[in-house]
VOBA-1610 file (N, C-alpha, C; in pm, whole numbers, padded with zeros to 5 digits, always signed):
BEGIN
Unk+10170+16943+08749Unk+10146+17067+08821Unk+10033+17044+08920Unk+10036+17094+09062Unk+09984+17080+09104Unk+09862+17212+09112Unk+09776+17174+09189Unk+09708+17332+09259Unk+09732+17457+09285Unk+09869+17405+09397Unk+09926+17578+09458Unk+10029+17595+09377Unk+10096+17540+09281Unk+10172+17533+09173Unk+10084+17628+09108Unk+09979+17612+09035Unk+09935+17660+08931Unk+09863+17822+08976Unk+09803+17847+09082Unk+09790+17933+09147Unk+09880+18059+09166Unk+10028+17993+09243Unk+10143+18062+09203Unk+10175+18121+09079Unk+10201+18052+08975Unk+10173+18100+08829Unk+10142+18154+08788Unk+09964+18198+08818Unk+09876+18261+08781Unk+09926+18400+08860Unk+09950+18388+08967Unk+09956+18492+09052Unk+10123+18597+08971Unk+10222+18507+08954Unk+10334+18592+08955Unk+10317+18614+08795Unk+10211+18563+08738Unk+10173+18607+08577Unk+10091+18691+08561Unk+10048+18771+08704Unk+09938+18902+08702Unk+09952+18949+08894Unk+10052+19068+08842Unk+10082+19135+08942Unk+09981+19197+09015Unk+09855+19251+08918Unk+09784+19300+08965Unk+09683+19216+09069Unk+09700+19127+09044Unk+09596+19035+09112Unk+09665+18965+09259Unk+09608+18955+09391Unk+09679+18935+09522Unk+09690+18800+09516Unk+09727+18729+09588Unk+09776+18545+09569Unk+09658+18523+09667Unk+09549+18598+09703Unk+09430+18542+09803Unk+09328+18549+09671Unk+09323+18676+09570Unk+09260+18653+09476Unk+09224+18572+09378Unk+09356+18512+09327Unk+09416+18396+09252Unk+09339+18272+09333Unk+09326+18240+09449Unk+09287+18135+09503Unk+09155+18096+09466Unk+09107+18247+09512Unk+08953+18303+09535Unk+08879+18221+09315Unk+08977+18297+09252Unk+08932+18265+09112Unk+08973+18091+09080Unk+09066+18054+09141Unk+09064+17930+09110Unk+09013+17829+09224Unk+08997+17829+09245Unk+08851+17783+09368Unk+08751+17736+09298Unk+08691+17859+09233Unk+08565+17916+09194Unk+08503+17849+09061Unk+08663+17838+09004Unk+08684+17759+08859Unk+08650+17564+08877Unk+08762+17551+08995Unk+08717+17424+09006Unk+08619+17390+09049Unk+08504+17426+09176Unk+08377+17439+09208Unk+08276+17464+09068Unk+08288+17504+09032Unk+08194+17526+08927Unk+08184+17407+08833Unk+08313+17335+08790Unk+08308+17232+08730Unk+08277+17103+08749Unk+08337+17089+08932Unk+08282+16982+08979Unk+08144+16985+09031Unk+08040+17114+09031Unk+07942+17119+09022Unk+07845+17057+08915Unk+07900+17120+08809Unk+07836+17051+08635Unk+07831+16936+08693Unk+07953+16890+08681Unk+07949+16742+08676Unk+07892+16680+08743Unk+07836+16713+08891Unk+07767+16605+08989Unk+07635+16693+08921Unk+07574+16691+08887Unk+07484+16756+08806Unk+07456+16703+08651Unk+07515+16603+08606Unk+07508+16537+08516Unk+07585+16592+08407Unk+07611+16779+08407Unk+07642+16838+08287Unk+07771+16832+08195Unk+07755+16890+08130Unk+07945+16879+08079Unk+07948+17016+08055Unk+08078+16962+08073Unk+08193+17135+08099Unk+08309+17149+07969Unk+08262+17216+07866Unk+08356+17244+07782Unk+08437+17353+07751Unk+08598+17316+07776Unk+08675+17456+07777Unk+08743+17468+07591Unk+08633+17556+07526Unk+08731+17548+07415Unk+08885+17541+07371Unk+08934+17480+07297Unk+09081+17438+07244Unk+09142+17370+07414Unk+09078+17378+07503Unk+09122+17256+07586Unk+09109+17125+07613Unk+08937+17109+07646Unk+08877+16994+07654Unk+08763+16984+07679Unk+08696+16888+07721Unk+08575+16841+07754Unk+08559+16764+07870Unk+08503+16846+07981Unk+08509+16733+08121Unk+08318+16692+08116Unk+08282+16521+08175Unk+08173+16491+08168Unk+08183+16354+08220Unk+08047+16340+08253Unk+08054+16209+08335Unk+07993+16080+08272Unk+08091+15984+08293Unk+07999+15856+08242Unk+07973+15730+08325Unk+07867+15665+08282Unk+07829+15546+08426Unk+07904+15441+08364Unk+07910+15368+08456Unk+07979+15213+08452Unk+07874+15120+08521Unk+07858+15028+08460Unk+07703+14913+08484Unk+07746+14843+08617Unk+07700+14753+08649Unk+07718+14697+08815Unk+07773+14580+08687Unk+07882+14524+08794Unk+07932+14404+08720Unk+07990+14291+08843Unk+08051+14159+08803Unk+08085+14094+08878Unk+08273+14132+08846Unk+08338+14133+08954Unk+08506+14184+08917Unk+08539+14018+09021Unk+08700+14042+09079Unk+08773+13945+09143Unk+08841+14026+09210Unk+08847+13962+09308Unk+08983+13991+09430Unk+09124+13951+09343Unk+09172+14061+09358Unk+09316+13993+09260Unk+09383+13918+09412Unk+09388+13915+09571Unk+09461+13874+09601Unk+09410+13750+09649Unk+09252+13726+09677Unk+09228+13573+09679Unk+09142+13530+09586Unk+09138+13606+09431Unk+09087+13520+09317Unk+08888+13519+09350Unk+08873+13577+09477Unk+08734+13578+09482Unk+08649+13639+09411Unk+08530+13615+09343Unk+08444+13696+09317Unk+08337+13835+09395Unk+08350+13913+09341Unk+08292+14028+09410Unk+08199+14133+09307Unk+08106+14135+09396Unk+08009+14265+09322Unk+08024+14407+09323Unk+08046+14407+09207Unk+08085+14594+09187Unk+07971+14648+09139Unk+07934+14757+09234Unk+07800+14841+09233Unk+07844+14906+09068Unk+07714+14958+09036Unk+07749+15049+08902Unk+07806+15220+08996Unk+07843+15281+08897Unk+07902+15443+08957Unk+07903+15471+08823Unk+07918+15662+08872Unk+07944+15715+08798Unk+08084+15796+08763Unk+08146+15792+08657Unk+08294+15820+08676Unk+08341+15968+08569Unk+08447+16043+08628Unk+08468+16122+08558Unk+08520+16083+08437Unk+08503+16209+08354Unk+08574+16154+08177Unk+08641+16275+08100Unk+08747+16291+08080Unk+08785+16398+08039Unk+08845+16374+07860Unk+08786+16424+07763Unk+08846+16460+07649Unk+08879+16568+07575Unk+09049+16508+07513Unk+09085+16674+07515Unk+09086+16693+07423Unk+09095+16864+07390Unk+09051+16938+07256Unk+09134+16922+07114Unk+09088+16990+07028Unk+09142+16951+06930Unk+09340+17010+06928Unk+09292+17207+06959Unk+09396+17194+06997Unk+09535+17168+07075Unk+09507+17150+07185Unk+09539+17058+07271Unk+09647+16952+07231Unk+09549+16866+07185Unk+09614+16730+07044Unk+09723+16772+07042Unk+09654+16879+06957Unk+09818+16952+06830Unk+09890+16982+06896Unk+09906+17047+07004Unk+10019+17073+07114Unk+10088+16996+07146Unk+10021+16879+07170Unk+10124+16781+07241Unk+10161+16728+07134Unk+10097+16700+07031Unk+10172+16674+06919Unk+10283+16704+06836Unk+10318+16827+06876Unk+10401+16906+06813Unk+10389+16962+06697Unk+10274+16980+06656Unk+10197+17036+06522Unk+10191+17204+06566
//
């Protein structure tokens, strides 16, 4: 699912609400999270998941196409783990 996929959704799953509103709230949702996160914080949506960030050290990697060695800066990378119930969902529990 994408974005305006899910938006749509939201929208024809609450009449009351205009498809500029729907945007307006999911906007707002994702901003907020990718805020936490460049912010160091974590973002936990109960029985969904856990979004948070983790670093990766500077290391030496390879060119896979001429076998060269190359320096990879350290970064920081997103990390998402999902909830318990969640699991069970996809699990079929």
């Amino acid at each position: 699912m994408i974005r305006s996929e899910l938006i749509q959704k939201i929208a024809d799953e609450s009449p009351e609400l205009t498809l500029r509103d729907v945007e307006n709230i999911v906007g707002t949702v994702f901003d907020e999270i990718t805020g936490a996160m460049a912010q160091g914080d974590r973002v936990e949506l109960r029985g969904f998941g856990a979004f948070s960030v983790k670093s990766r050290d500077s290391r030496t990697g390879r060119n896979p196409r001429t076998g060269e060695s190359v320096d990879v800066d350290s970064k920081h990378v997103p990390f998402f783990k999902t909830g318990k119930l969640l699991r069970d969902r996809l699990n079929g529990k």
